[in-house]
C-alpha positions in Angstrom: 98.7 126.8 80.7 96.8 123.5 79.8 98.4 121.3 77.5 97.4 118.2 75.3 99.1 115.4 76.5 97.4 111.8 74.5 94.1 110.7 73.7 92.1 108.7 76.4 92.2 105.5 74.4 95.9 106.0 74.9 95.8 105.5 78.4 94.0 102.3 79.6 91.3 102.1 82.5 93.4 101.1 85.6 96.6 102.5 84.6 99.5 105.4 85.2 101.9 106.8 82.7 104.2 110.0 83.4 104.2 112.6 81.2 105.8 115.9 81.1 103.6 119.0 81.3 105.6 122.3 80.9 108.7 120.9 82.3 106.8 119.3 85.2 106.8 115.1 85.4 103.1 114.5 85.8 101.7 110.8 86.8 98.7 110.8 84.8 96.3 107.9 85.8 92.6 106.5 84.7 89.9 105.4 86.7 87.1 104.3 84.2 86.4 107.6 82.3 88.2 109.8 84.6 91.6 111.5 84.8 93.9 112.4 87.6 96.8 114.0 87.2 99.4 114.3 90.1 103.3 115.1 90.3 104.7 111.9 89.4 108.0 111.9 91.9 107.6 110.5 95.4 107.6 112.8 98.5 109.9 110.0 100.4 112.1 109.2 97.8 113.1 110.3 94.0 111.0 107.4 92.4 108.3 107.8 89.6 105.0 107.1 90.8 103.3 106.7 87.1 105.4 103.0 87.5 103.4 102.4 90.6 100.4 100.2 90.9 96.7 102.0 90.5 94.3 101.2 93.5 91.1 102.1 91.1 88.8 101.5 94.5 90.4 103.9 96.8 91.3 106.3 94.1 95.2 105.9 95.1 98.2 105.7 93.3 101.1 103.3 95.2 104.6 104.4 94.8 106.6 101.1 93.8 109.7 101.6 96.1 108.4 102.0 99.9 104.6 101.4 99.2 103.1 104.6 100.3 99.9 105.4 98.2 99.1 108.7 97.5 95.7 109.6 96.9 94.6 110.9 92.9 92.2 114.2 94.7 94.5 115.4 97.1 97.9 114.2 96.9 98.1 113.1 100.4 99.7 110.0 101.7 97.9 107.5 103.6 100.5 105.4 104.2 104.3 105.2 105.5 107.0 106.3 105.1 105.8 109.5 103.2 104.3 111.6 105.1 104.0 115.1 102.4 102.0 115.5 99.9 102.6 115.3 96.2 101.2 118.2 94.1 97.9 117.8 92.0 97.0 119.1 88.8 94.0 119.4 86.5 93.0 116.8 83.7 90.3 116.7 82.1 88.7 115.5 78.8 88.1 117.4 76.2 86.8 115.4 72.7 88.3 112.6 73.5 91.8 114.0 74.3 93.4 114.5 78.1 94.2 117.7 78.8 96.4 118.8 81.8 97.4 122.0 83.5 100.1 122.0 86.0 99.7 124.4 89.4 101.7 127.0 89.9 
């Protein structure tokens, strides 16, 4: 199910915010005009990514307690300590609001 979570001017180029999609905390970040959306709790430790710092270059989002970054395509960690995966969802835009569905 895809749900309407804020408008894109809501969310400022560069940046993370969590949200909650069907009971799911989603870390919802914007690079330029594009969306990611990707479980917003760190596979190392219970910390929100969404407060974590956006690496717009590499498409990575940097969990603020151990520094693992996470990348916004496939969830994947490329650094330590985590070494699982975070899920990732689908955002999109549709006239001018972000849209998200969680997976399954």
């Amino acid at each position: 199910m895809s749900s309407v979570v804020c408008s894109l001017n809501e969310l400022a180029p560069g940046s993370a915010r969590r949200v909650i999609v069907d009971g799911v905390a989603v870390a919802l970040v914007r690079i330029g005009d594009e969306v990611y959306a990707i479980g917003d709790v760190c596979s190392h430790a219970n910390v929100s990514l969404s407060d974590g710092e956006v690496w717009e270059d590499t498409c990575m989002l940097e969990c603020p307690k151990h520094g693992s970054s996470f990348s916004l395509t496939t969830g994947d960690p490329d650094t330590l300590p985590a070494t699982r995966p975070v899920a990732v969802h689908t955002a999109r835009v549709e006239d001018g609001m972000v849209v998200v569905e969680v997976a399954p």
